[in-house]
Every structure is written in C-alpha cells, then in structure tokens.
N, C-alpha and C positions, 0 to 999 in steps of 0.2 A: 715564477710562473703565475700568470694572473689568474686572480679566483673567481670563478663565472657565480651571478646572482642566477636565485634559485626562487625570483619570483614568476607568478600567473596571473600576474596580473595583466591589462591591458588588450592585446590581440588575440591572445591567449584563449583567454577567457569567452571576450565578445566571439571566436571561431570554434569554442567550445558547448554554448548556452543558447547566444543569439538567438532565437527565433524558431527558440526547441520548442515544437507540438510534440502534444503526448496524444498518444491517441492514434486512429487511423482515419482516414477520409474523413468529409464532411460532418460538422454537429449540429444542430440546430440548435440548441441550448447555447448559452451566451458563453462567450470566452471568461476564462476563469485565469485573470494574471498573477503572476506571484515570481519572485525573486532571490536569488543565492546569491552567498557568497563564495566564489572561487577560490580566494587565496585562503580563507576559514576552513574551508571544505580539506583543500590538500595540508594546510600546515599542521591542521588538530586531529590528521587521520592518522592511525597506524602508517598505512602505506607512504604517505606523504614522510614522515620521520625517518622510516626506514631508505626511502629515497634520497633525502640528504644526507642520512648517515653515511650511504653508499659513496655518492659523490664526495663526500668528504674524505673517507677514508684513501679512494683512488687518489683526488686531489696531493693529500700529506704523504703517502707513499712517494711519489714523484717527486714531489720537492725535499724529502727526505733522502732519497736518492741520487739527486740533484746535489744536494747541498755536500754530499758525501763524497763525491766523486770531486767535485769544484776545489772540494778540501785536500782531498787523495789524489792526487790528480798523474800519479804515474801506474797507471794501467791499461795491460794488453786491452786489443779489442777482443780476443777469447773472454778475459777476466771480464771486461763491458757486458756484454752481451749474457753471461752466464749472471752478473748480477744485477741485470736489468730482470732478468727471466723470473729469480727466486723472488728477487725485492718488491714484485709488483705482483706475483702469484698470491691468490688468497685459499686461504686453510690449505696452508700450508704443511708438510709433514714434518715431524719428528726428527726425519732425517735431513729432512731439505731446510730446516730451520739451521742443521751443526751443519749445514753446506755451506747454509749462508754467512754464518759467525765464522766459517774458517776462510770463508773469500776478502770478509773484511779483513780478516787480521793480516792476510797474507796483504791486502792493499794496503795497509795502513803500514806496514812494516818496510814495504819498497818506499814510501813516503818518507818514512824516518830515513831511509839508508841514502838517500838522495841526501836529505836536507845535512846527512853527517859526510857525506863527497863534496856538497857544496863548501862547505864552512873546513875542509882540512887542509894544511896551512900548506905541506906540500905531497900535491895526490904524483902516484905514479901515474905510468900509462895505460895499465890497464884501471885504473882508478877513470882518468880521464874520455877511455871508451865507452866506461860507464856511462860517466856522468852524459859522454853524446847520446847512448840510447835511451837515458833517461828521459832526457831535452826532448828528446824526438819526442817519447811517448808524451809528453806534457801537454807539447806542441800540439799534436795531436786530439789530448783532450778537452782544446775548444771548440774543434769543428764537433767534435761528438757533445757536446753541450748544448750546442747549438741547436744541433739536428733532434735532442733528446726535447727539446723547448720545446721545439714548432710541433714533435710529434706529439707530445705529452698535452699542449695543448690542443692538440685537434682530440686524443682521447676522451679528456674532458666535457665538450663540448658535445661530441658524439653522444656519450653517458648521460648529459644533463639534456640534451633533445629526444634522446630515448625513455627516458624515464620521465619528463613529462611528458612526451605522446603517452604512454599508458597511463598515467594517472589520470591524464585527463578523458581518455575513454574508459577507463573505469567509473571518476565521476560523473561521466556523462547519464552514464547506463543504472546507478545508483539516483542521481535529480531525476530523472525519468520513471522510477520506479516510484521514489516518496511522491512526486507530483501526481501522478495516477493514485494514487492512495488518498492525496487530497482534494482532489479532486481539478486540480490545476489543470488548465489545457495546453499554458503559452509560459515560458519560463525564460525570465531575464540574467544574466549577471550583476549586480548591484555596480558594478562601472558605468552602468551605460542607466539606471533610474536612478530618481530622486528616492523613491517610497514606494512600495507594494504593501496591498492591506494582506497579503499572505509570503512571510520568510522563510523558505524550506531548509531554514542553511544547520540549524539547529536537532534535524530530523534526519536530514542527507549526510552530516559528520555521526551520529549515531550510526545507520546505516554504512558509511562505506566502514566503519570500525567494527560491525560485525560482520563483516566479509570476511 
C-alpha cells in the first residue's frame, strides 16, 4: 500500500497564508509585512506530530493486516470482515484484543492444515474436498486483497486530507493571532518570499504548542 507524504508545502500553504490581513477594514497606517513558515509551523507542533503519528499508525495497521491475510490466505469472508473490524479498531478492549489473537490463531492454523493436504502423499476424498474448499477460499482471497488496497488506500488519503484541513485552519487562526500581536498586517508563507524583515514562524510554533 503506498505511503502518502505528509507535506504543506506548496498549494497548501500559498491557500493557507497567501494574502492573510489581519485586521478588519481599511488602515491607514502603512502595511506591516512579515512571513512563516508552514511546514516548521505543522512539523514542530504538538498537533502536527500527533497528526502523523495518526496516519502512521492507520497507514501500519493495514499493511499489517494486509500482509497477514496475503500470508493466511485461507479465510472465510465471516473471519475477513470480523478481522478487518478488530485489526483496524483503535483502543481497543481487553476482550477484543483475545478476539483478535484467537482469529489469528484460528487463520493461521487453517493455513497450516492446507499446506499439510497440500504436501500428503495420498489424500483421501474427503481429504481432497478439503483441499477444493480450501482453493476456493484462497482463490478468493485475491479479489479481497484487492478490494482491501483500493479501499485502505482511499482511507489513507481521506485521513491525510482531513487532518491537514484542520491543522491548517488551526495554523491559520494561531499566524493570525502572533501577527496581531506584532503588529503585522499582511502575512506570507516563506514559499512564495525571498526575505521578510519580520518571521513569525518562531512565535506561531510556540503558540500553536500551547494550544
């Protein structure tokens, strides 16, 4: 499953900052420019850490789940679906942790009993009906591999556009605030200047850190 980056920089940023007045109506007092940085802002913030920890953890669950089933690969879609549900649930309980350990074991042990129909030298016939519902279920768990990609990736994806929409209207709301403090009017993102003789980027990662 491919792992989505988890920067702010670029469009991001410039539809975050761009051409942010602080202030309300008209000033007559001279514009007062100054500049951040976006990607300092979110990566050295609490929130910003906690954000990727986030997406990180969903991210490893999935391919962890992934990789297990690929490996296992002789299970009902009951058993699927019930260890998609625990394997991907967070704070998780007590109980639903020995759910989850007794789903695997029970996968991982129809796994062996295959691999021991495969390899014996002469199976009966119910040996061999076995071995067909096995096939089938096996068979079967590519298209659910498949279907767990595409959907695991759009989860992904979801999460990392979710959670930057709010980091960056949190930042927003936080540069807005140290700027009024400094009395800044007009606030850049450092993607789009050379130099501002005032950098809030220093004042606005304190600030969104004690939020």
């Amino acid at each position: 499953m491919e792992r989505k980056k988890l920067a702010f920089g670029g469009a991001a940023a410039c539809l975050l900052l761009l051409g942010l007045f602080v202030g309300s109506g008209f000033q007559a007092k001279p514009e007062k420019f100054a500049m951040v940085d976006v990607n300092r802002l979110v990566s050295e913030s609490k929130q910003g850490a906690a954000f990727r920890q986030n997406v990180q953890n969903a991210g490893r669950a999935r391919e962890e789940l992934v990789r297990f089933v690929d490996t296992n690969r002789i299970i009902t879609e009951e058993q699927a679906g019930r260890l998609k549900e625990l394997a991907l649930k967070q704070n998780r309980t007590d109980r639903e942790n020995q759910d989850l350990e007794r789903l695997r074991g029970e996968i991982v042990a129809a796994a062996r009993a295959f691999n021991t129909l495969n390899t014996k030298s002469d199976p009966t016939a119910a040996d061999r009906a076995e071995l067909s519902r096995m096939n089938a279920l096996s068979n079967a768990t590519d298209a659910l591999l498949q279907q767990w990609s595409q959907e695991f990736n759009t989860d992904i994806e979801r999460l990392v556009s979710e959670g930057q929409e709010a980091l960056l209207v949190t930042a927003r709301d936080v540069v807005k605030d140290v700027a009024q403090r400094r009395g800044a009017t007009l606030v850049f993102p450092n993607q789009v200047v050379i130099w501002a003789a005032d950098d809030l980027t220093e004042d606005a990662v304190k600030a969104m850190n004690a939020r």
